[in-house]
C-alpha positions in Angstrom: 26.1 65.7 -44.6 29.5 67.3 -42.8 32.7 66.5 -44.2 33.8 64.3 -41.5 30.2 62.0 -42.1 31.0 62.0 -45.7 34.6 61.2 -45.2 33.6 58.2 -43.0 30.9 57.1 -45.2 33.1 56.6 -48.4 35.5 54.9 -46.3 33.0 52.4 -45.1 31.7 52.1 -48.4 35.6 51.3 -49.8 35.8 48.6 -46.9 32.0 47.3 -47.8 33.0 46.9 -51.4 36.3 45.6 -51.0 34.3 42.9 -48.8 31.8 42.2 -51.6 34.1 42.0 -54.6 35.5 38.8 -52.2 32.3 37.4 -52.3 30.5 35.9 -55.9 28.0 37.4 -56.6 25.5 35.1 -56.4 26.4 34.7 -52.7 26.8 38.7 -52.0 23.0 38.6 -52.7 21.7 35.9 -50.5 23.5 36.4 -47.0 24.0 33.1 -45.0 23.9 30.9 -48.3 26.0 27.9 -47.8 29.2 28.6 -49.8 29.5 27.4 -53.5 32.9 28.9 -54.1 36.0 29.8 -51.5 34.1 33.3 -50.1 30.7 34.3 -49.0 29.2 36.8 -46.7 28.1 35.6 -43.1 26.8 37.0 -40.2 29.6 38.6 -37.5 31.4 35.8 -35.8 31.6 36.4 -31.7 35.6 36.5 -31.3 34.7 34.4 -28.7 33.7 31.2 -31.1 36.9 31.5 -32.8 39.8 28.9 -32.2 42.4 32.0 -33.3 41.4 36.2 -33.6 43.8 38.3 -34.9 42.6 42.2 -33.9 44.0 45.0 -35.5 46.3 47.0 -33.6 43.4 49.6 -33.6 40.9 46.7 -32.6 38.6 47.9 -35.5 38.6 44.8 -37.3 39.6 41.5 -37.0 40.7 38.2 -38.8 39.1 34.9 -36.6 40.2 31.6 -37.5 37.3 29.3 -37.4 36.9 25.2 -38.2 37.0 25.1 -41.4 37.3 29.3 -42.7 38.9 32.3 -41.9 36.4 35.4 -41.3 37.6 39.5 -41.5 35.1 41.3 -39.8 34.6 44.3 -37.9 34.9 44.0 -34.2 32.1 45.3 -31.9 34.6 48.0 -31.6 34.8 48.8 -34.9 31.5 48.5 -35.4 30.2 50.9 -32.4 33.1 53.7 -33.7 31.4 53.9 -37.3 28.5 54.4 -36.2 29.1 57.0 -33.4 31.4 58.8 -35.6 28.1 59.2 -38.1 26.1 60.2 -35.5 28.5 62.6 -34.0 29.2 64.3 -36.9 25.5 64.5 -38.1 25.2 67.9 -39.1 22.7 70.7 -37.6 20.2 71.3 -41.0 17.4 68.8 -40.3 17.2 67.0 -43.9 20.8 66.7 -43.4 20.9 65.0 -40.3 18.0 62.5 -41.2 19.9 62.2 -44.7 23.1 60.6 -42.1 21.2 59.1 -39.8 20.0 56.7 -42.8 23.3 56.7 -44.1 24.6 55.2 -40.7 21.9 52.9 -39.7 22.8 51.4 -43.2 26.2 50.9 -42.8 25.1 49.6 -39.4 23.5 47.1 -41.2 26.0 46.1 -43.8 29.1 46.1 -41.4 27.7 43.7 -39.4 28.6 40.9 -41.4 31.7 39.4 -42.3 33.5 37.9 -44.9 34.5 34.0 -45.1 37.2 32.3 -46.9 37.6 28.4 -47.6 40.7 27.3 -45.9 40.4 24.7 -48.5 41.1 27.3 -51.0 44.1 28.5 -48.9 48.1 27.3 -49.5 49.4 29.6 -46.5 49.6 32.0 -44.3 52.7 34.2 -43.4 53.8 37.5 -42.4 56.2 40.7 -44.0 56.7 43.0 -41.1 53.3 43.9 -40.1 51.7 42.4 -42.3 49.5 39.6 -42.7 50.2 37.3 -45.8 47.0 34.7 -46.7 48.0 33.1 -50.2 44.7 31.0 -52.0 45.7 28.2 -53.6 47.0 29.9 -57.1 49.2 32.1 -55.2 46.9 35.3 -54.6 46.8 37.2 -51.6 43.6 36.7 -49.8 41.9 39.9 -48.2 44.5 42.5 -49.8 43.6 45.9 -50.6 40.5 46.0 -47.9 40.8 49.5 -46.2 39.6 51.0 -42.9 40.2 54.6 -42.5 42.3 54.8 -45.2 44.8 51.9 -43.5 45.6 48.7 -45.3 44.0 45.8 -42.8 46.4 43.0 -43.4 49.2 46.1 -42.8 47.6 46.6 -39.5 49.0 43.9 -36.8 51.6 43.3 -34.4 54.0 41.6 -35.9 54.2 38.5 -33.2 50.5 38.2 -32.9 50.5 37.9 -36.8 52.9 35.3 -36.4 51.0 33.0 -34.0 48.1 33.5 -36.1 49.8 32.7 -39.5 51.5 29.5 -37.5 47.9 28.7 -36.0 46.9 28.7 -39.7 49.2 26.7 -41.4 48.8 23.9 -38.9 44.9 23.8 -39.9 46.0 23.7 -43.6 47.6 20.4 -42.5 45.2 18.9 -40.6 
């Protein structure tokens, strides 16, 4: 595999894990399973079914406020730029390329799901500078630490569209 593909691939796979270790275990297994704790993995969310999206400013992922969760996700974007970038970069040596090809169409695979959070298990939403602030109910930040080519995604949004996304927020929390 070229440097690039490899590159790419670990990066993915520090974005995929940061995903799962959100998501008990029990529920990172069994995709779809109704939630028994404040996270689980779900199918991508069209932005369009959101009442709120919050893109990155790169458009590569994306936080969507839904009815009764929050989801980060990649956005069709996102998505589509992973998986070009490991085709691109798929080296000449046949083994090789059928070695990234795999790798890809897996990634493929695993990035297109999201992760969701229980707004019940939320106490607010904010922003510091760029970034977006989700606290869980014992004062934790929610999504923190999840990377995308090597950029923080909660570091990664305009500051007044994280604003009107952190206000749309709160007002769910007090619905």
């Amino acid at each position: 595999m070229s440097y690039h593909a490899s590159r790419l691939a670990t990066r993915s796979l520090v974005f995929a894990s940061s995903l799962l270790l959100l998501a008990p275990p029990s529920i990172a297994q069994r995709p779809g399973t109704p939630p028994s704790d404040t996270s689980w993995i779900v199918p991508r969310v069209p932005l369009a079914l959101a009442r709120k999206s919050l893109p990155t400013r790169d458009a590569q992922a994306a936080v969507l406020l839904m009815d009764t969760t929050l989801v980060l996700q990649f956005t069709d974007r996102g998505l589509s730029r992973m998986k070009a970038s490991v085709r691109d970069s798929a080296p000449v040596d046949v083994g090789q390329r059928l070695l990234a090809r795999m790798v890809g169409s897996a990634l493929g695979e695993l990035f297109d799901h999201g992760i969701a959070y229980n707004l019940r298990a939320l106490r607010s939403a904010r922003v510091e500078g760029n970034r977006l602030v989700l606290e869980d109910l014992a004062g934790k930040r929610v999504f923190d630490h999840v990377e995308i080519n090597g950029r923080d995604v909660m570091d990664d949004f305009s500051p007044a569209d994280a604003s009107r996304f952190a206000a749309a927020v709160n007002r769910a929390l007090h619905r």
